[in-house]
N, C-alpha and C positions, 0 to 999 in steps of 0.2 A: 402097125405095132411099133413103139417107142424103139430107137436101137438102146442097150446100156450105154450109158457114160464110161469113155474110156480113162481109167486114170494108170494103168498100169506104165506107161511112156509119158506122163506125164510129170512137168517141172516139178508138181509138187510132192508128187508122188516118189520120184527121186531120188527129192530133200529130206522125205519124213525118213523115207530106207536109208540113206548117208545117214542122220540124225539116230538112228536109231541103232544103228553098225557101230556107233561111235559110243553108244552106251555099255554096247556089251565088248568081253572081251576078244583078243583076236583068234580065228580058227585055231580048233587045234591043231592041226595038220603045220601050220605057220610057226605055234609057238615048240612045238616040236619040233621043226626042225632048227628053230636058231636055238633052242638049249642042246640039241645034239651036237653042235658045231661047237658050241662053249665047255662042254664036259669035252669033248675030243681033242682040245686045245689043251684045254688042265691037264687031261689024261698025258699025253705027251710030252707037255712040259715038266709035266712031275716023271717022265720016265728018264726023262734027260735026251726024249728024242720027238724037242720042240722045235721049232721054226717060226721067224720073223712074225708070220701073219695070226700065228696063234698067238702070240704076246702080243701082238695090235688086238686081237677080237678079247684077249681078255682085258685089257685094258679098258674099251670099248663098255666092255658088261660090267664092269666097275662102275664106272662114270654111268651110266644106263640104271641101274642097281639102286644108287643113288639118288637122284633124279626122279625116280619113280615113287622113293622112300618118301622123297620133299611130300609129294602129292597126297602121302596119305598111305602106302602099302606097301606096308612092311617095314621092321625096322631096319634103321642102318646105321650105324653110330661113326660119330667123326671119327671115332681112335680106328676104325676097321679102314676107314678111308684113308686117313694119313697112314697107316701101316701097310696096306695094300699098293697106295703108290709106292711107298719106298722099295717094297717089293720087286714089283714089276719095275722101278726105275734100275733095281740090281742084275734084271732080267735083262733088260736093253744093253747095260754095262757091257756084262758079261757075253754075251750075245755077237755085240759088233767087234768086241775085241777078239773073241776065241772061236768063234763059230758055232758054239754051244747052248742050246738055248732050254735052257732050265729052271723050274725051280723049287727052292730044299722044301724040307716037311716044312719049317714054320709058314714059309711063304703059300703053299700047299693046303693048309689047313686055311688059311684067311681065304682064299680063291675058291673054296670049294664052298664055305659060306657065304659065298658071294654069289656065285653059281646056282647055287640053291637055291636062293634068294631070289633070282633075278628070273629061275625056271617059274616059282611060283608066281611070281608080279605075272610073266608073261599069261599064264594059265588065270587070276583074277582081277588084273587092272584093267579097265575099258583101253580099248584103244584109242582115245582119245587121249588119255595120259603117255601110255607108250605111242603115240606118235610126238606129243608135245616134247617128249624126251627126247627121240629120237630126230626131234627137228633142233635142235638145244645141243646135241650135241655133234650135227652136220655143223649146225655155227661156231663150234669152237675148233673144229677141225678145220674148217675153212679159215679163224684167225691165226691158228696153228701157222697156215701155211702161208699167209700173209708176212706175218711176222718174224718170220725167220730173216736172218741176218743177210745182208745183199752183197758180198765183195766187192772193196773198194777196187779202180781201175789202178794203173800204176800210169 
């Protein structure tokens, strides 16, 4: 008797399953929990009882938010963008001067549409997009940190 042909460990076999993970979007259990960590950021920051890393992760799901917009889902309009940095740039301000890390309604209402935005992409964009994003924006944190200023010696 013939044995079956094994394809389940097989290279192509794989390929077709990556190729085909990459069509659909990512687990929910995944994209759950990175919008839980984004609302619990907002949540805090609008309570006035934020921290550093939560105005890094929304930052993050701005630019994320975005990026994902370019590709086709969901809208994102540049005035949200440029109003959202300025935002969060008054967040860091305020932050590293006072200890305080907050931020008001207005800034609060742009972030939560953003947030929203960014839960739904995670719940219908393939993963393939949200990783191309999420590789896009590893590159710019890494030039980020390239390009910071070096101290001259004396």
């Amino acid at each position: 008797m013939p044995r079956p042909i094994q394809f389940q460990g097989s290279p192509q076999a794989v390929r077709a399953r990556l190729n085909k993970a990459l069509l659909l979007p990512i687990p929910r259990a995944v994209s759950d929990e990175l919008s839980l960590g984004a609302y619990l950021s907002l949540a805090g920051l609008h309570a006035g009882k934020g921290w550093i890393d939560g105005a890094r992760r929304l930052t993050e799901v701005m630019l994320l938010a975005s990026f994902i917009s370019e590709a086709g889902y969901g809208p994102f309009e540049q005035e949200a963008l440029v109003k959202s940095d300025a935002a969060i740039a008054l967040v860091f301000q305020k932050g590293n001067e006072s200890g305080v890390w907050e931020l008001d309604d207005d800034a609060y209402a742009w972030f939560a549409a953003i947030v929203c935005l960014h839960d739904w992409q995670l719940r219908n964009a393939p993963m393939s997009v949200v990783a191309a994003a999420s590789d896009r924006l590893d590159r710019i944190k890494a030039g980020e940190a390239c390009q910071q200023p070096q101290k001259k010696r004396a």
